[in-house]
C-alpha positions as CSV (number, residue, x, y, z in Angstrom):
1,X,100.8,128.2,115.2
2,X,102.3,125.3,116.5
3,X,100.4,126.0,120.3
4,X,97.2,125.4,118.4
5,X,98.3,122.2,116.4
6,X,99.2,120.7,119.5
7,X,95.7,121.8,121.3
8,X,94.0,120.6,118.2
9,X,96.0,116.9,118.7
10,X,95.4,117.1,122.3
11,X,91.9,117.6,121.9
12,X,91.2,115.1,119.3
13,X,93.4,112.8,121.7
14,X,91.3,113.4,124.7
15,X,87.8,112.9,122.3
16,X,89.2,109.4,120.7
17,X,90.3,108.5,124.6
18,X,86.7,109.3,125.8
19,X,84.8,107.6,123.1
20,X,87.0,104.4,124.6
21,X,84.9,104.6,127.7
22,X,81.6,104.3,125.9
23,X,79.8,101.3,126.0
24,X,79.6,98.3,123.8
25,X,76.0,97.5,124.1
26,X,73.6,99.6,121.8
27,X,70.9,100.8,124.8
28,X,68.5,101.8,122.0
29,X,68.3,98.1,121.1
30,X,68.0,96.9,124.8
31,X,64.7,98.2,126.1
32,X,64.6,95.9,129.7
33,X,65.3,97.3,132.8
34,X,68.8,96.0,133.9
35,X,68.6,98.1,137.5
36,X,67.0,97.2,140.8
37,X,65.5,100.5,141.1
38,X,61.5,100.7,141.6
39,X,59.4,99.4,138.7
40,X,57.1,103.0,138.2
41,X,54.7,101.2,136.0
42,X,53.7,98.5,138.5
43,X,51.6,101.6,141.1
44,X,48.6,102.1,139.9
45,X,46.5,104.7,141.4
46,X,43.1,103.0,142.9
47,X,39.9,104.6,141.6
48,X,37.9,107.2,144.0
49,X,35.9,106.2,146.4
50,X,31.8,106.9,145.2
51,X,28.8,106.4,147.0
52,X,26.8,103.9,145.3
53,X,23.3,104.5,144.3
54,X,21.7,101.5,146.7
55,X,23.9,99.4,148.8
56,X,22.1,96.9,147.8
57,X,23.8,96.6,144.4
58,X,27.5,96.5,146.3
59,X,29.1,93.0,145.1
60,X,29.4,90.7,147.8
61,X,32.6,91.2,149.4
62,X,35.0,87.9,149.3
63,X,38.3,87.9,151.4
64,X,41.6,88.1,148.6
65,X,39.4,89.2,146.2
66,X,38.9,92.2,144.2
67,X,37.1,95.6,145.1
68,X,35.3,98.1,143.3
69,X,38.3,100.9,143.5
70,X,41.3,98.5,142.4
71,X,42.5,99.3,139.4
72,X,41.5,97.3,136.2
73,X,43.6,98.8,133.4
74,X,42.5,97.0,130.7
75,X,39.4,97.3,131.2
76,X,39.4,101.1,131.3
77,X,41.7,100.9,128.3
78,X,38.6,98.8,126.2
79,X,36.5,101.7,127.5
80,X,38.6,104.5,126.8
81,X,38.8,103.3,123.1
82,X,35.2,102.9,122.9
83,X,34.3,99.2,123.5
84,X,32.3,97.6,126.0
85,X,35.1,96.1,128.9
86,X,32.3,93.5,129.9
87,X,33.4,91.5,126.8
88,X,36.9,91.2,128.6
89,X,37.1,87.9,130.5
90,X,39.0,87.8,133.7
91,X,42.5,87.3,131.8
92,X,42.0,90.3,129.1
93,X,41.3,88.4,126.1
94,X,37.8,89.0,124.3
95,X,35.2,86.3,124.8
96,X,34.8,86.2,120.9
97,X,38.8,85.6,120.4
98,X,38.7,82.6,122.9
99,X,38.1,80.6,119.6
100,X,41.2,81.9,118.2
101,X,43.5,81.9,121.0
102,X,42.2,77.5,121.2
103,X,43.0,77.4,117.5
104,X,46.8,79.0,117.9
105,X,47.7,76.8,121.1
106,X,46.1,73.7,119.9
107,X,49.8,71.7,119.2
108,X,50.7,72.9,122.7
109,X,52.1,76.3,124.3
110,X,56.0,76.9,125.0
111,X,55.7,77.9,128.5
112,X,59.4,79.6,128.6
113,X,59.3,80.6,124.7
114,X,60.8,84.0,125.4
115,X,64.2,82.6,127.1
116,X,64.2,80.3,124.6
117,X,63.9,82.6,121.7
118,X,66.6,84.9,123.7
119,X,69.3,82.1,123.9
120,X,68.5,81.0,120.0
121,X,69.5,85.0,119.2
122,X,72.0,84.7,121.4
123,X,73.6,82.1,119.5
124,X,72.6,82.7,116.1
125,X,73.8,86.9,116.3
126,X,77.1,85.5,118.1
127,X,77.5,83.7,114.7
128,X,76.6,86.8,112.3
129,X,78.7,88.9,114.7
130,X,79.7,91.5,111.2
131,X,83.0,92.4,109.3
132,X,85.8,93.3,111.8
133,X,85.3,97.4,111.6
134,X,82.1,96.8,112.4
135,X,82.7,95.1,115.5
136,X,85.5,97.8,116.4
137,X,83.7,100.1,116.6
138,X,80.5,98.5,117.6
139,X,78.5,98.9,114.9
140,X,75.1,97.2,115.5
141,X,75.0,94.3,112.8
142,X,71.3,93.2,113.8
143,X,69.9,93.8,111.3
144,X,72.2,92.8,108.8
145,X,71.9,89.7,110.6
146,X,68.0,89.0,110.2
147,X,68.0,90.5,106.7
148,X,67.2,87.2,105.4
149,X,65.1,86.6,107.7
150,X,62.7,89.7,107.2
151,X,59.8,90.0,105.2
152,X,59.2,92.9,102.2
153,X,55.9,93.7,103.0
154,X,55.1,95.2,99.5
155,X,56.6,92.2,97.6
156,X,54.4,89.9,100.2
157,X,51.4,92.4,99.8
158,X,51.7,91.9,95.5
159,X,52.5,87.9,95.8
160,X,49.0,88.3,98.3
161,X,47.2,90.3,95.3
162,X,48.2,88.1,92.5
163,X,47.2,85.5,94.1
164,X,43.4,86.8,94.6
165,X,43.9,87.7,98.5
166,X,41.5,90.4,99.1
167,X,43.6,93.5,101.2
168,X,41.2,95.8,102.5
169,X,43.4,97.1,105.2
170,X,46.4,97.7,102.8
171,X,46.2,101.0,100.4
172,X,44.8,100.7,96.8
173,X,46.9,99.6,94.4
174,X,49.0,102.2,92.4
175,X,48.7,101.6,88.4
């Protein structure tokens, strides 16, 4: 009886010793690419070759330019989901949201916003870091941290009703 007490010690030993080794970071809540292996995503297969119907309608050809068989994903995404791609203009944004893309950058576009945002969560999760079994055993406090930062969609959704905001998109109210 007492073999198997100490196997039982030894194993839980050699599980508490392993679990040492794992690693701080939560991988689930770091989604970039840390390696400096191949990027898979960035190959995209050209489109066949077809003969045209007249060479006549072939596009003049320009040197560093595009050709007919590169690869225009979002443009075969628009038509894949059933819109018309010639509505796309040459950055991917909708020649009818132009308008709206002015509107949103009118007081001026942060051109490094995302390192900036990055170095602000930096800071402001080293200051929220959570209570100290949570950071032994690296519990993820994030969020915990934003909590009073997030928004309760349903609480926003009734402020948006009371108000006399119509919600199409959001489900009929339950009475």
């Amino acid at each position: 009886m007492a073999g198997v007490k100490t196997l039982i010690l030894l194993a839980l030993a050699g599980t508490i010793g392993l679990s040492a080794c794992a690693r701080k970071d939560s991988s689930m809540m770091n989604l970039r690419a840390t390696g400096r292996g191949p990027d898979e995503f960035a190959i995209l297969p050209s489109k066949p070759l077809v003969q045209p119907k007249s060479y006549s309608e072939l596009p003049t050809p320009t040197p560093g330019g595009s050709n007919i068989s590169d690869p225009t994903p979002k443009q075969d995404a628009v038509a894949a989901l059933g819109g018309n791609p010639k509505y796309l203009t040459r950055d991917g944004i909708a020649r009818g949201d132009q308008g709206f893309i002015n509107a949103a950058s009118r007081y001026g576009v942060v051109g490094n916003i995302r390192a900036q945002l990055a170095t602000e969560d930096t800071e402001f999760r080293s200051k929220n870091r959570g209570k100290l079994l949570e950071r032994l055993f690296s519990v993820t406090v994030y969020f915990d941290a934003y909590k009073d930062q997030s928004l309760d969609r349903y609480a926003e959704l009734t402020r948006l009703r009371k108000a006399g905001v119509r919600t199409p998109a959001a489900p009929p109210e339950i009475k």
